[in-house]
C-alpha positions as a Markdown table, in Angstrom:
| # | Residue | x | y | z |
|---|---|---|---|---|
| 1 | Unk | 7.2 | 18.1 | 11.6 |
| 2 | Unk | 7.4 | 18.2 | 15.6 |
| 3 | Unk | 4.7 | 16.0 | 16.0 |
| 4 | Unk | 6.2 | 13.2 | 13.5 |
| 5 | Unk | 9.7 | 13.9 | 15.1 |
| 6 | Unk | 8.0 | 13.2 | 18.9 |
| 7 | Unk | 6.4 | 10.4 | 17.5 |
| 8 | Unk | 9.9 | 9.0 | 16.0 |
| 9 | Unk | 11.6 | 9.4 | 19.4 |
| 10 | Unk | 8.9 | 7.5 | 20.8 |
| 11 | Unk | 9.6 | 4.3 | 18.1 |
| 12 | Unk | 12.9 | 4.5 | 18.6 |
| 13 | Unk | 13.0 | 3.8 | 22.4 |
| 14 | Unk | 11.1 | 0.7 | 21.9 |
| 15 | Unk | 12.2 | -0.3 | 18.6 |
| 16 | Unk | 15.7 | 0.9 | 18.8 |
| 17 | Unk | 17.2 | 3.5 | 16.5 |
| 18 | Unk | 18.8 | 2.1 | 13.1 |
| 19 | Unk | 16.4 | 3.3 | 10.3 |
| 20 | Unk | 14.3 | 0.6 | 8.7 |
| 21 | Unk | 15.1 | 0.3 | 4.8 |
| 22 | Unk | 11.4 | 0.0 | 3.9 |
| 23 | Unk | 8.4 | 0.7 | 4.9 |
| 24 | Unk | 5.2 | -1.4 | 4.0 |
| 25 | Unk | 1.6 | -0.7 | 4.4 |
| 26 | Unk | -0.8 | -3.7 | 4.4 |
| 27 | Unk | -3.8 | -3.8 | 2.8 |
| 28 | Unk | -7.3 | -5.6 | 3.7 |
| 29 | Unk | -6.6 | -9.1 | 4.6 |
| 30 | Unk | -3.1 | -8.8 | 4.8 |
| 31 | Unk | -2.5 | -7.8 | 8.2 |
| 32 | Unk | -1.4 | -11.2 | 9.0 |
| 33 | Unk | 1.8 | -10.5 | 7.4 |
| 34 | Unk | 2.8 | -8.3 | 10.4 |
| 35 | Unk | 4.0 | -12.0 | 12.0 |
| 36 | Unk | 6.0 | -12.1 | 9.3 |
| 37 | Unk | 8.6 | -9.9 | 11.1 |
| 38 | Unk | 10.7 | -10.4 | 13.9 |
| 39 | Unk | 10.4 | -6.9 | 15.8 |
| 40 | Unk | 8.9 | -4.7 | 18.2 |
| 41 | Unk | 5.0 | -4.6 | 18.0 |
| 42 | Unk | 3.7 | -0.7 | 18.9 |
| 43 | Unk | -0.7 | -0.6 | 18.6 |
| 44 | Unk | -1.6 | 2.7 | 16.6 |
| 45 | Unk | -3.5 | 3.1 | 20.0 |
| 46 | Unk | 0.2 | 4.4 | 21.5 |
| 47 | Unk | 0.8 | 6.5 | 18.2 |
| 48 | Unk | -1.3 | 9.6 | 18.5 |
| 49 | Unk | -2.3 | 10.9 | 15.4 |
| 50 | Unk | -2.5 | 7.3 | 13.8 |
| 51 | Unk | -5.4 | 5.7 | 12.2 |
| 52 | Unk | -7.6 | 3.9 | 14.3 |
| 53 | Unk | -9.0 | 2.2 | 11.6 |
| 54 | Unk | -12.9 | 1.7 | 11.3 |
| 55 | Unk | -12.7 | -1.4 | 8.5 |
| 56 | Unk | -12.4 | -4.8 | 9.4 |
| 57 | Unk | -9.5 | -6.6 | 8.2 |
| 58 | Unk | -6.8 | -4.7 | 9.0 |
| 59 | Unk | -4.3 | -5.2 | 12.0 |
| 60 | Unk | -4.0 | -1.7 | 14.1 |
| 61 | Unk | -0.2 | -1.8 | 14.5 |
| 62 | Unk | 3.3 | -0.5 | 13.7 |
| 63 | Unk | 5.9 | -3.5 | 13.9 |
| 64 | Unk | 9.8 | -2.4 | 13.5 |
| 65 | Unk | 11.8 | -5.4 | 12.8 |
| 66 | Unk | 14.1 | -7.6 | 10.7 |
| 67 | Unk | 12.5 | -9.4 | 7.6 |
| 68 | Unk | 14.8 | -11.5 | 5.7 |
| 69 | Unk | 17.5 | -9.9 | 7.2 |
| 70 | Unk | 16.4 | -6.5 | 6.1 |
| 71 | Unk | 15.0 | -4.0 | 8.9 |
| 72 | Unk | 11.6 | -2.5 | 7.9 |
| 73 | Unk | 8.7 | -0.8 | 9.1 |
| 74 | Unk | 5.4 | -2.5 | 8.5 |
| 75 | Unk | 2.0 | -0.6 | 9.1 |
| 76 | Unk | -0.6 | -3.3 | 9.5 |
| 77 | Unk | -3.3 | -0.5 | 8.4 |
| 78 | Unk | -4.3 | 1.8 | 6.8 |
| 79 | Unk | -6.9 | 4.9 | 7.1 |
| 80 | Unk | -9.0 | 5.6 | 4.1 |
| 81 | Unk | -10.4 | 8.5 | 2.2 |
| 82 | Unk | -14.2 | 7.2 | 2.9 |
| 83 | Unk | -13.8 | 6.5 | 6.8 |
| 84 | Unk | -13.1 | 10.6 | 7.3 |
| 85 | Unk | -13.2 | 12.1 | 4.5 |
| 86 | Unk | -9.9 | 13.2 | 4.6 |
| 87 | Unk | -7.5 | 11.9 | 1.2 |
| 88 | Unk | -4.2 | 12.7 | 4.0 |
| 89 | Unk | -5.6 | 10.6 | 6.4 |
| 90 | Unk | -2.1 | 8.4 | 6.1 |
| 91 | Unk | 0.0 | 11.9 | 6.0 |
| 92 | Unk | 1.6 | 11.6 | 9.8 |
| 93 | Unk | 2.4 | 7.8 | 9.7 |
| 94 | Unk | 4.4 | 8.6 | 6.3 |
| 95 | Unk | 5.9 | 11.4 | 7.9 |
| 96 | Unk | 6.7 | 9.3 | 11.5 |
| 97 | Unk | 8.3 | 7.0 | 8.3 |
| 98 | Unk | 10.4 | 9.4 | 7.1 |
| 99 | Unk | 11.5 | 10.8 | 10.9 |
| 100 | Unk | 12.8 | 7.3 | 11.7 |
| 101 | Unk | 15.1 | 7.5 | 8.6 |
| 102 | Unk | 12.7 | 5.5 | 6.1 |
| 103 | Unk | 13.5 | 6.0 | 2.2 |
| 104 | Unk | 11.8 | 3.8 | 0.5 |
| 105 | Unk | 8.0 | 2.8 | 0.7 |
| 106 | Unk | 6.3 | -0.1 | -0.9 |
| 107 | Unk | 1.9 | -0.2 | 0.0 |
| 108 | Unk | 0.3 | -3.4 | -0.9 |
| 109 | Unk | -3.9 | -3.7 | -1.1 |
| 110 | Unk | -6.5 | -5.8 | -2.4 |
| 111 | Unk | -8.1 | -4.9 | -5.6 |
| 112 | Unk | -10.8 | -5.8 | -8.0 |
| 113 | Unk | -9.4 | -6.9 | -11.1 |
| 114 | Unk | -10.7 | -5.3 | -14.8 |
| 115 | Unk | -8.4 | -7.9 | -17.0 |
| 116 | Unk | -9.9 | -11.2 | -17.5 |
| 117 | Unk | -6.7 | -12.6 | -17.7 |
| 118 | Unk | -5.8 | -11.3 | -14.2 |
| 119 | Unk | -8.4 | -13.5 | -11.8 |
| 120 | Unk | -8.9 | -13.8 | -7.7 |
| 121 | Unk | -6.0 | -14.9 | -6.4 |
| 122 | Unk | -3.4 | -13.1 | -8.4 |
| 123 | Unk | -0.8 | -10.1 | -7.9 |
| 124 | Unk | -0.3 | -7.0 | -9.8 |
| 125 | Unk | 2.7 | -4.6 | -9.9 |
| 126 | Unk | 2.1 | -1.2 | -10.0 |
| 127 | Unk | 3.3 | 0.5 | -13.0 |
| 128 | Unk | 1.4 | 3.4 | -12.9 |
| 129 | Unk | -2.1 | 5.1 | -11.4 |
| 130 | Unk | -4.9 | 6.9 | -12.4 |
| 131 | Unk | -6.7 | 9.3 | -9.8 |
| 132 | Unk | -10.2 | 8.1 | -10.8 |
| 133 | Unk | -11.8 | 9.9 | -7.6 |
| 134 | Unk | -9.9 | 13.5 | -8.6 |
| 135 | Unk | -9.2 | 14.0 | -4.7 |
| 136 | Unk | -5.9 | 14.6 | -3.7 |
| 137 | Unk | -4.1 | 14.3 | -0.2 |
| 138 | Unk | -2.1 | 17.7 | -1.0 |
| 139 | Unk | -5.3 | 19.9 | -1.5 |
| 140 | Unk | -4.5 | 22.6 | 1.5 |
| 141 | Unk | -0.9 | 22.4 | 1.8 |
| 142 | Unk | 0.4 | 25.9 | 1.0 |
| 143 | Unk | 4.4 | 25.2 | 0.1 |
| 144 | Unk | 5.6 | 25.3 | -3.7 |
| 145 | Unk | 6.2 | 21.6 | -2.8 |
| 146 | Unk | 2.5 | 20.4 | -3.3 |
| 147 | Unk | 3.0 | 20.7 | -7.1 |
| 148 | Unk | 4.8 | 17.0 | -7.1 |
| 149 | Unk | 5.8 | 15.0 | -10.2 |
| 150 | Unk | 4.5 | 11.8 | -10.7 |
| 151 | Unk | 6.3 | 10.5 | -13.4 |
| 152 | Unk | 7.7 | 7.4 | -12.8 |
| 153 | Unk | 5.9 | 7.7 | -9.0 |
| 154 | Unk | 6.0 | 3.9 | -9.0 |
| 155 | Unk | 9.6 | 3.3 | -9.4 |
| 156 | Unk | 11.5 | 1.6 | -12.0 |
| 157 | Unk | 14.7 | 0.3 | -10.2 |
| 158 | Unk | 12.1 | -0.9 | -7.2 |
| 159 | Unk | 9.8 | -2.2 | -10.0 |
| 160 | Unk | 12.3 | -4.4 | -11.4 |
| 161 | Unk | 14.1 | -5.8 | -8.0 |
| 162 | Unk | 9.8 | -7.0 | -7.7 |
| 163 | Unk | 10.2 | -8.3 | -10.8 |
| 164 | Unk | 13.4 | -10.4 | -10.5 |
| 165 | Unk | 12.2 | -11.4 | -7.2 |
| 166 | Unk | 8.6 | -13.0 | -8.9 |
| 167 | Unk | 10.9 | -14.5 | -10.9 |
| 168 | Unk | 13.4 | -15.8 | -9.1 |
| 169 | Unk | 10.9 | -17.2 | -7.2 |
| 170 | Unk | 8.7 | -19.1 | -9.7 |
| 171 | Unk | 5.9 | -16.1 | -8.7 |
| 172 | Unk | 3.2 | -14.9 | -11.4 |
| 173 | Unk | 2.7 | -11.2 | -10.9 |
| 174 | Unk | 0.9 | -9.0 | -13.3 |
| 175 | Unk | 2.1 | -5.8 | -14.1 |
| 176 | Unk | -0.6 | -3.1 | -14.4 |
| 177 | Unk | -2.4 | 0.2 | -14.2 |
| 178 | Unk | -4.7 | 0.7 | -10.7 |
| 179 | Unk | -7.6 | 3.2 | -10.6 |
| 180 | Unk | -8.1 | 4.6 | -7.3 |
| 181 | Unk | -12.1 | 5.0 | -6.5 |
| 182 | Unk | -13.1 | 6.5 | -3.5 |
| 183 | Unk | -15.5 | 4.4 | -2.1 |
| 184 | Unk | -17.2 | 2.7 | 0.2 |
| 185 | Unk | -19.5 | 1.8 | -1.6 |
| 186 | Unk | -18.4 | -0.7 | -4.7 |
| 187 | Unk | -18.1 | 0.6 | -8.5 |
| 188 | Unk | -21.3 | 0.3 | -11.1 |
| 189 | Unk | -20.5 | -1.6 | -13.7 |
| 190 | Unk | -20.8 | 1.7 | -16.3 |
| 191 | Unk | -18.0 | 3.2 | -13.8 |
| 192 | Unk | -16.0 | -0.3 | -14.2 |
| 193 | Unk | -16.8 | 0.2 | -18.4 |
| 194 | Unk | -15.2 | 3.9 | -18.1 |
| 195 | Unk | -12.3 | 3.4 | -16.0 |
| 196 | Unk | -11.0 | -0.2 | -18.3 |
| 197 | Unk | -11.4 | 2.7 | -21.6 |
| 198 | Unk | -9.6 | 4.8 | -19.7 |
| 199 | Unk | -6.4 | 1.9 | -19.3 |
| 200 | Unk | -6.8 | 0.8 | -16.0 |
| 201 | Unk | -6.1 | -2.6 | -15.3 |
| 202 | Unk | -7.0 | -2.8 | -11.6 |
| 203 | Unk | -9.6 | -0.9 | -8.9 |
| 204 | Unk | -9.5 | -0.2 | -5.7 |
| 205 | Unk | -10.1 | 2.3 | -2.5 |
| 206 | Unk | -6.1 | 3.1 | -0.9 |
| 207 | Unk | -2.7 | 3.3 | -2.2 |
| 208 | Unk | -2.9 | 6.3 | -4.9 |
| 209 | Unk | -3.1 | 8.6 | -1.9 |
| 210 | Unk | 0.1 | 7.3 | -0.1 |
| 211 | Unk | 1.9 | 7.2 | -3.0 |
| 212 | Unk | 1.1 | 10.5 | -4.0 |
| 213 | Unk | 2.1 | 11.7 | -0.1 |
| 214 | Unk | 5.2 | 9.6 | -0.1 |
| 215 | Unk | 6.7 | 11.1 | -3.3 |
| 216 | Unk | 5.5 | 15.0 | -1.6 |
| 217 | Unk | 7.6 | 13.3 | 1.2 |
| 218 | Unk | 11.0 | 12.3 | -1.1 |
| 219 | Unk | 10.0 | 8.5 | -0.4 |
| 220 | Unk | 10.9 | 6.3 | -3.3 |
| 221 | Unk | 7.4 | 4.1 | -4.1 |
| 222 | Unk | 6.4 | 0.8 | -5.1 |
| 223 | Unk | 3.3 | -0.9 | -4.9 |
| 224 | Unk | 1.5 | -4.5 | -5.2 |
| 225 | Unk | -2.3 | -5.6 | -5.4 |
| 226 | Unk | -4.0 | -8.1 | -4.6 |
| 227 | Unk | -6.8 | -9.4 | -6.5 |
| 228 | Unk | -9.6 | -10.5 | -4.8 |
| 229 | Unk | -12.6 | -10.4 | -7.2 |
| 230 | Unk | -13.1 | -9.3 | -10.3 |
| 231 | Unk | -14.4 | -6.0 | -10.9 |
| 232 | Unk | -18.5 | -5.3 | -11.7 |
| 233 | Unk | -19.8 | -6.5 | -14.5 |
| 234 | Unk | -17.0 | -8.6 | -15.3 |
| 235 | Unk | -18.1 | -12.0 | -13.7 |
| 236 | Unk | -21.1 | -13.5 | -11.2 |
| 237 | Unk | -18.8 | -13.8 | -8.5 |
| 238 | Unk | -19.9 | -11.4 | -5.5 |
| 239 | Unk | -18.4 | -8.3 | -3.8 |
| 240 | Unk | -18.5 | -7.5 | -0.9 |
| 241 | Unk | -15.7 | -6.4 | 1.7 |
| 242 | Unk | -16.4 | -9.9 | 3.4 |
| 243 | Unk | -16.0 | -11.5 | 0.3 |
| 244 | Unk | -13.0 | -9.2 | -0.2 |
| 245 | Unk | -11.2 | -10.6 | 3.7 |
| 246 | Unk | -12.5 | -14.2 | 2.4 |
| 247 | Unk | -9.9 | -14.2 | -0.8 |
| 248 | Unk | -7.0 | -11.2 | 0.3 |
| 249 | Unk | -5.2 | -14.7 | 1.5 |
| 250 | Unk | -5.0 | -16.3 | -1.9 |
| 251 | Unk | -3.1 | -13.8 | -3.2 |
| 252 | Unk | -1.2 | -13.3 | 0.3 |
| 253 | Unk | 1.5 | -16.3 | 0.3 |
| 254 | Unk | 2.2 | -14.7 | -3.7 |
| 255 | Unk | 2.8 | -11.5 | -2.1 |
| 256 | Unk | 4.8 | -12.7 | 1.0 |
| 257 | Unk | 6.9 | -14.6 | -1.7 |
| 258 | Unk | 8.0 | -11.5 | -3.4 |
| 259 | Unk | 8.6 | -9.3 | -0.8 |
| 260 | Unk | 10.5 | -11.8 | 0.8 |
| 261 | Unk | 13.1 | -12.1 | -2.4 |
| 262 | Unk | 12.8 | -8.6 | -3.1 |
| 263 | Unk | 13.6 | -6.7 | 0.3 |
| 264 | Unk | 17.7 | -7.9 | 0.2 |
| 265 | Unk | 17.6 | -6.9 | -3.7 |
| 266 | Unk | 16.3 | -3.2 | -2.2 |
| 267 | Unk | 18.6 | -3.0 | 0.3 |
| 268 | Unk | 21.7 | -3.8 | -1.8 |
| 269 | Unk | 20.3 | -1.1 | -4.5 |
């Protein structure tokens, strides 16, 4: 991991060198929470090797700082499976994470929701994924460690310091299953019908990729979505990615809320 170790010494001359506690990845829309933290602000531009990032929406930066007190890492963006074609596209940035001294890792996106109980506007814990587009960021790697365990890959004790922290906080969050679909384009509404028999709960285009890399990498996960439309076939409403930007902030403020309570819960353990 040379290059993730270079790329570490780099952060920590501008950032400083205590490790952050967490590390977040923002979803579409939700780049805005990089203000959030009071910190150094590095561009991906200075971070060879990091996305560059080809979809609207997203803020191109690392930002090291404190957040409620707790230091964390937040990645305003993320690269995805259908801008390359390449499911590790977020492999050296988790790795960069785990050279700075990073253990756990909580991703957030926005999602199309297949509950009608669940509408735009809402936020879903992560309880569990299913690999809908059967890629898989560890194809090629050529150690015994590739063949990671994903039981329990969203964590439990994270899971629940989420949970006291939506309630603590007067905060609706769903708890649910997300489908990772490959993308761009949107699901048919017969893939939608397939994927809710299946037991999903939530779609989207990110996330089940990092999480799979940050378990390969020892990183305890968590994740939260943000629902921004309900899925095909479901309701009138449109989809589009604009449509997606337009209502990633409803759901926002709910997000901020949690992760707000929950980051001193994570760091106290």
């Amino acid at each position: 991991m040379s290059r993730s170790a270079d790329l570490g010494r780099l952060i920590r001359d501008r950032a400083g060198a205590e490790p952050p506690r967490a590390a977040l990845i923002l979803g579409s829309g939700l780049g805005h929470l990089t203000a959030a933290v009071d910190g150094v602000t590095i561009p991906y531009a200075d971070l060879e090797g990091f996305p560059g990032g080809h979809v609207s929406g997203h803020t191109k930066a690392l930002v090291i700082g404190d957040l409620e007190g707790v230091r964390v890492a937040v990645l305003g963006g993320r690269a995805h499976y259908y801008e390359e074609g390449r499911a590790d596209a977020m492999r050296l940035p988790l790795e960069v994470m785990c050279a700075l001294g990073c253990e756990t890792l909580i991703a957030t996106n926005a999602a199309g929701s297949l509950d009608p109980a669940m509408g735009t506007g809402e936020i879903m814990c992560l309880t569990d994924h299913i690999n809908f587009s059967g890629l898989n960021p560890l194809i090629g790697e050529a150690t015994d460690s590739r063949f990671v365990p994903m039981r329990d890959a969203y964590d439990p004790a994270l899971r629940a310091r989420l949970t006291e922290a939506a309630a603590a906080t007067g905060t609706d969050m769903h708890q649910g299953i997300y489908a990772w679909y490959s993308g761009p384009s949107f699901e048919t509404p017969a893939e939608i019908r397939a994927i809710r028999m299946l037991g999903a709960d939530a779609v989207g285009m990110s996330t089940v990729p990092e999480i799979i890399l940050g378990r390969f990498l020892g990183l305890r996960c968590a994740a939260i979505s943000t629902i921004t439309n309900m899925a095909a076939g479901l309701s009138d409403e449109p989809i589009s990615h604009e449509h997606t930007k337009e209502m990633a902030p409803l759901g926002a403020a709910k997000l901020e809320t949690v992760l707000r309570a929950a980051l001193p819960r994570i760091a106290a353990g």
